[in-house]
MIRO-58606 format. One record per atom (N, C-alpha, C): x, y, z; residue in one letter; residue number from 1; atom name. Coordinates in Angstrom, 1 decimal. Example, Ala and Ser with C-alpha at 12.3 -4.5 7.8 and 13.67 -1.06 7.14 Angstrom:
# MIRO-58606
13.2 -5.7 7.8 A 1 N
12.3 -4.5 7.8 A 1 CA
13.2 -3.3 7.8 A 1 C
12.8 -2.2 7.1 S 2 N
13.7 -1.1 7.1 S 2 CA
12.9 0.0 7.9 S 2 C
//
This chain:
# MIRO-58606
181.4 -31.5 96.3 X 1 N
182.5 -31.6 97.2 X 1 CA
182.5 -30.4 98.1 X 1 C
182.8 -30.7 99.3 X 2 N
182.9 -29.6 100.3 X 2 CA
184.3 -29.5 100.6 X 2 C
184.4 -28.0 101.5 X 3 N
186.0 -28.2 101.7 X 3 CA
186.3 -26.6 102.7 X 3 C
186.6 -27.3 103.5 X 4 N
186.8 -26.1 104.4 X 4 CA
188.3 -24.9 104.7 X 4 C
188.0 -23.9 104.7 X 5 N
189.0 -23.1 104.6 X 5 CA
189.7 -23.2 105.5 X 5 C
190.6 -23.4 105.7 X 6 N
191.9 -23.5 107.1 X 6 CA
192.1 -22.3 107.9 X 6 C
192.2 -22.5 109.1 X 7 N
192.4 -20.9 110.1 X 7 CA
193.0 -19.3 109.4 X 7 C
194.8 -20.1 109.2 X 8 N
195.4 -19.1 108.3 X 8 CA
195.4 -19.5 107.0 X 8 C
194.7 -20.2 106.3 X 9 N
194.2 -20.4 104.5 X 9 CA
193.3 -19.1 104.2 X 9 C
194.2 -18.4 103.2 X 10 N
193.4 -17.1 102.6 X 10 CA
192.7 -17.9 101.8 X 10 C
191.3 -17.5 101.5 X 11 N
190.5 -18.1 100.6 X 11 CA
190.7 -18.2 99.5 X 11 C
191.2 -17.3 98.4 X 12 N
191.7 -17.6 97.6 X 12 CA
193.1 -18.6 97.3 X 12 C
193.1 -19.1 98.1 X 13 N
194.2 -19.9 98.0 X 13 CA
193.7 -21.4 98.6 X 13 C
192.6 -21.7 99.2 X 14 N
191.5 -22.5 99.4 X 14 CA
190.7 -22.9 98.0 X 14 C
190.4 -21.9 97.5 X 15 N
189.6 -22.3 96.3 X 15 CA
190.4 -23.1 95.2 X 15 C
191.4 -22.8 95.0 X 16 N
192.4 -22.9 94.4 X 16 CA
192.8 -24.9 94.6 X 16 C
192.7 -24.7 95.9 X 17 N
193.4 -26.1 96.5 X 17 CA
191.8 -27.1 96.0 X 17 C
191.1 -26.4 96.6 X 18 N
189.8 -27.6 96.6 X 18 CA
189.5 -27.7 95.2 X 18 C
189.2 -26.7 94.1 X 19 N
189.1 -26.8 92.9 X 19 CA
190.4 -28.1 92.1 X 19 C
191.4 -27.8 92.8 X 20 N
192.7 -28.7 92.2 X 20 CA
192.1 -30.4 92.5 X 20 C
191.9 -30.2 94.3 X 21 N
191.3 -31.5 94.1 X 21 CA
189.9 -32.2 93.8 X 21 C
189.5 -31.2 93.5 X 22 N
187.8 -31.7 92.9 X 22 CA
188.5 -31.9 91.2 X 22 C
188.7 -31.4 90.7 X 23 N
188.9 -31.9 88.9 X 23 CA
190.4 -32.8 88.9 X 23 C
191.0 -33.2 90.1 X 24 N
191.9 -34.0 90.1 X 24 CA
193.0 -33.6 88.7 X 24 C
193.3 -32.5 89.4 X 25 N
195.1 -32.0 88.6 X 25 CA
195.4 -31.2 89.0 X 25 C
197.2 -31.2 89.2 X 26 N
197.9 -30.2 90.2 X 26 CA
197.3 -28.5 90.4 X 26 C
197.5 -28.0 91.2 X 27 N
197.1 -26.8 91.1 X 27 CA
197.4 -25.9 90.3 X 27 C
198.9 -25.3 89.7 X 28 N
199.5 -25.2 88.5 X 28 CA
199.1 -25.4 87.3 X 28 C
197.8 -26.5 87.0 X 29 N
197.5 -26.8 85.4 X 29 CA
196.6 -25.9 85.7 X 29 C
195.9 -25.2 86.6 X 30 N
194.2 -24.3 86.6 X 30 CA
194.6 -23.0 86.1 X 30 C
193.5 -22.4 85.3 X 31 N
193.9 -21.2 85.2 X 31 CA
194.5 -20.2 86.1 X 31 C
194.4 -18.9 86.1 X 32 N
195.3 -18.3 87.0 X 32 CA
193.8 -17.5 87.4 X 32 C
193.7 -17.5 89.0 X 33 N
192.1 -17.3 89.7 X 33 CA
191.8 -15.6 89.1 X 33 C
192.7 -14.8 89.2 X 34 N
192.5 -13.4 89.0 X 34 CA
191.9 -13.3 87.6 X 34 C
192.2 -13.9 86.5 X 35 N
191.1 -14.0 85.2 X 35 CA
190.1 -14.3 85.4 X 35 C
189.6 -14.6 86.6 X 36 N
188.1 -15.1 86.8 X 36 CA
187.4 -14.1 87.7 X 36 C
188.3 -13.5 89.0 X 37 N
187.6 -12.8 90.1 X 37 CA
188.9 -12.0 91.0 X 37 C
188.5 -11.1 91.2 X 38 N
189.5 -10.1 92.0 X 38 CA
189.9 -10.9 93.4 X 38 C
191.0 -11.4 93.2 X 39 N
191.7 -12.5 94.3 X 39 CA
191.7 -11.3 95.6 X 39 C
192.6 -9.8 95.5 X 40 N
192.3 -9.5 96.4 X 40 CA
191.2 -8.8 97.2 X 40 C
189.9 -8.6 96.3 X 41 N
188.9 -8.7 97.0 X 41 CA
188.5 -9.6 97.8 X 41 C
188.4 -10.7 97.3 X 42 N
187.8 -12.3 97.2 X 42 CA
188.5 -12.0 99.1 X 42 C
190.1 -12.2 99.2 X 43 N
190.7 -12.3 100.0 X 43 CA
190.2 -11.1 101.5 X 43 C
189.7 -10.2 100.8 X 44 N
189.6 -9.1 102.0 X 44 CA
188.1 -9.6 102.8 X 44 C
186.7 -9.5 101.2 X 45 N
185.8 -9.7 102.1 X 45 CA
185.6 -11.2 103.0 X 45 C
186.4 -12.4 102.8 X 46 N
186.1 -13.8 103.4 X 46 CA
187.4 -13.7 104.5 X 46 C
188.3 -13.1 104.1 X 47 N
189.7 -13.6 105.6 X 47 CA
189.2 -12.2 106.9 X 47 C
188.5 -11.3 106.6 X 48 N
188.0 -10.4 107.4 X 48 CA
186.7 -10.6 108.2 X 48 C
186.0 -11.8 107.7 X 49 N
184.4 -12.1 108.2 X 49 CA
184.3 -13.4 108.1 X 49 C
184.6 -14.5 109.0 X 50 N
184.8 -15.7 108.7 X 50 CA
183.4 -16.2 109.8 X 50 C
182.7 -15.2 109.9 X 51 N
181.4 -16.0 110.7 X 51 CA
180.0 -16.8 109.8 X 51 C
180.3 -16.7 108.9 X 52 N
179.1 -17.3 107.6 X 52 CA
178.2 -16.4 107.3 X 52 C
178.4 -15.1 107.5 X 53 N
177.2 -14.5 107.0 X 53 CA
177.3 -13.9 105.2 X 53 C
178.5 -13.8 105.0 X 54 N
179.0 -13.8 103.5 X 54 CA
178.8 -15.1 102.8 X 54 C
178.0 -14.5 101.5 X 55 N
177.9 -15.8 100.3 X 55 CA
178.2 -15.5 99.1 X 55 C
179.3 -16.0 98.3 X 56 N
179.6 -15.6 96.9 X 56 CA
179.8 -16.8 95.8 X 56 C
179.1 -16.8 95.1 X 57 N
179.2 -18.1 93.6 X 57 CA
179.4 -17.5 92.3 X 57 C
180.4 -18.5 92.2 X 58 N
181.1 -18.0 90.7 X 58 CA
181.5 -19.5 89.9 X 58 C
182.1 -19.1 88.6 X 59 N
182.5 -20.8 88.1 X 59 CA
183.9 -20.0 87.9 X 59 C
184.6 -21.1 87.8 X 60 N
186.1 -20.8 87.8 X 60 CA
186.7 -22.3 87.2 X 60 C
187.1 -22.5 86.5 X 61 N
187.7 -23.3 85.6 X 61 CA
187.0 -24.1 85.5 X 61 C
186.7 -25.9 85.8 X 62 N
184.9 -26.4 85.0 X 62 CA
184.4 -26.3 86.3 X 62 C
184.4 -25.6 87.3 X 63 N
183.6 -26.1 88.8 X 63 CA
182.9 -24.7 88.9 X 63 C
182.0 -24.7 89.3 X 64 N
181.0 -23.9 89.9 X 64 CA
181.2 -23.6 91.4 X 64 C
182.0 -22.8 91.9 X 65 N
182.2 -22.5 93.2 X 65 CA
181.3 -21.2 94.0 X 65 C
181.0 -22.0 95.3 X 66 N
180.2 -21.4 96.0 X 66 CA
180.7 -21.3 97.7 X 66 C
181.2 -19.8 98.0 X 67 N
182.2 -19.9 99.2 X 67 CA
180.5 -19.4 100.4 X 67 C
180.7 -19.6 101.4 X 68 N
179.7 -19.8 102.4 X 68 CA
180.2 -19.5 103.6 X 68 C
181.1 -18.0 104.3 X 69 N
182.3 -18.1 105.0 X 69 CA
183.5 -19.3 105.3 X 69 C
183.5 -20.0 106.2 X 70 N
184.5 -21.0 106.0 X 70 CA
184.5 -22.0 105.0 X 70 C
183.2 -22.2 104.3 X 71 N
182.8 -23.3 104.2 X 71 CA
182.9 -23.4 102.5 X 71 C
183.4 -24.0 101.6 X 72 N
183.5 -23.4 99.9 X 72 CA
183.2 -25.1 99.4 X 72 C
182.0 -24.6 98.6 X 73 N
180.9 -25.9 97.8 X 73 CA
181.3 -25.5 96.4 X 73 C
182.1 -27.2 95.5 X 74 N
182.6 -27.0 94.4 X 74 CA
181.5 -28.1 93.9 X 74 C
181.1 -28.1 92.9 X 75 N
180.4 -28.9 91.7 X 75 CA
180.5 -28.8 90.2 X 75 C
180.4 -29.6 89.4 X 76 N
180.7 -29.4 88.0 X 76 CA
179.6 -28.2 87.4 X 76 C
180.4 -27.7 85.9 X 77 N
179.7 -27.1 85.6 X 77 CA
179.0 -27.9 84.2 X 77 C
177.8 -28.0 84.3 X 78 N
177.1 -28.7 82.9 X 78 CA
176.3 -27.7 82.4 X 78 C
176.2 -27.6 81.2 X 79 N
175.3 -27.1 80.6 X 79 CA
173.9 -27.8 79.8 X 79 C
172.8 -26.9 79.1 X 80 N
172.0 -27.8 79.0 X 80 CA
171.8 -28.9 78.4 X 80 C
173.0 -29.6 77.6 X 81 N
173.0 -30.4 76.7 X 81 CA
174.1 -31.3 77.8 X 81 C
174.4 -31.6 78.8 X 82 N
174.3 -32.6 79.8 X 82 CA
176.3 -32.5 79.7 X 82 C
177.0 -31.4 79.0 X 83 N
178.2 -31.4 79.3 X 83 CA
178.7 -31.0 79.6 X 83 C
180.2 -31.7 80.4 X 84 N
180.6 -31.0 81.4 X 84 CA
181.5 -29.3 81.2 X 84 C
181.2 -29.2 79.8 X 85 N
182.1 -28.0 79.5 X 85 CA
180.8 -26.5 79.1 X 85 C
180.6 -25.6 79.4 X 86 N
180.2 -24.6 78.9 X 86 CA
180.1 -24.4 77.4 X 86 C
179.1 -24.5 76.6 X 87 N
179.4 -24.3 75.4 X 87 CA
178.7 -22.8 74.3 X 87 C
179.9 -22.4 74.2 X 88 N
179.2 -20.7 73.7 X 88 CA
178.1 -21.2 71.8 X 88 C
177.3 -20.3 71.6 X 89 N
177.0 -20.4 70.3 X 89 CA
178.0 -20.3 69.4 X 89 C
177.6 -20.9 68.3 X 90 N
179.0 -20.5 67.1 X 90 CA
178.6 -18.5 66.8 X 90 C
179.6 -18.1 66.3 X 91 N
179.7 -16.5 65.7 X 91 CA
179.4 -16.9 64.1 X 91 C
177.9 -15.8 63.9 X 92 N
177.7 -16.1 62.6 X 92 CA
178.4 -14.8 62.2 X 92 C
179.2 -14.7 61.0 X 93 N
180.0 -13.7 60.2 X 93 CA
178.5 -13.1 59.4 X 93 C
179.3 -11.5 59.2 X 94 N
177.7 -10.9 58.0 X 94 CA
177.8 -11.3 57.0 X 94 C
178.6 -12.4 56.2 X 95 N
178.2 -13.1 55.3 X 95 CA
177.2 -13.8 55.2 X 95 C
177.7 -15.0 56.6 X 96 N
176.7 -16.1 56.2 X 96 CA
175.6 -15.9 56.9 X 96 C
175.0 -14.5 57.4 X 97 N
174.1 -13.8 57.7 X 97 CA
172.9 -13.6 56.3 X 97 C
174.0 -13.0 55.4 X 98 N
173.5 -12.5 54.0 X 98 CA
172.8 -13.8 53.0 X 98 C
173.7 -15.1 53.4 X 99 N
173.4 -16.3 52.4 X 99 CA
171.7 -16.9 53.0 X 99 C
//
């Protein structure tokens, strides 16, 4: 999904909107962006340089976001077992280390 940043749309508040409507649910149910990436950096280096020579990718809630100056490229995030969620290894304890 593509999705273009609005004149006065701070980016961080673009990502936000296009992420909402790429996984189709209000904006409110997404995590909150600053646990993922410094909103007011995010904000200084993209609303200060809107010519495209800035490129920054990150994942942020299940999408893979990729801002391109105006221009912000959302796609799922799959892992290698073909799902759409991230999946960490299990935590082995020093028990069942020892068994």
């Amino acid at each position: 999904m593509q999705y273009r940043v609005g004149t006065n749309e701070q980016v961080s508040h673009a990502v936000i909107h296009a992420v909402s409507g790429f996984e189709e649910c209000p904006p409110t149910s997404l995590p909150p962006l600053q646990e993922t990436i410094d909103v007011e950096a995010l904000n200084r280096v993209f609303d200060s340089e809107r010519d495209g020579k800035r490129c920054l990718s990150f994942s942020y809630s299940n999408s893979h976001i990729t801002i391109h100056g105006t221009q912000i490229s959302i796609s799922t995030i799959e892992n290698k077992q073909g799902s759409d969620f991230p999946r960490q290894p299990p935590i082995q304890s020093q028990s069942d280390a020892d068994d």
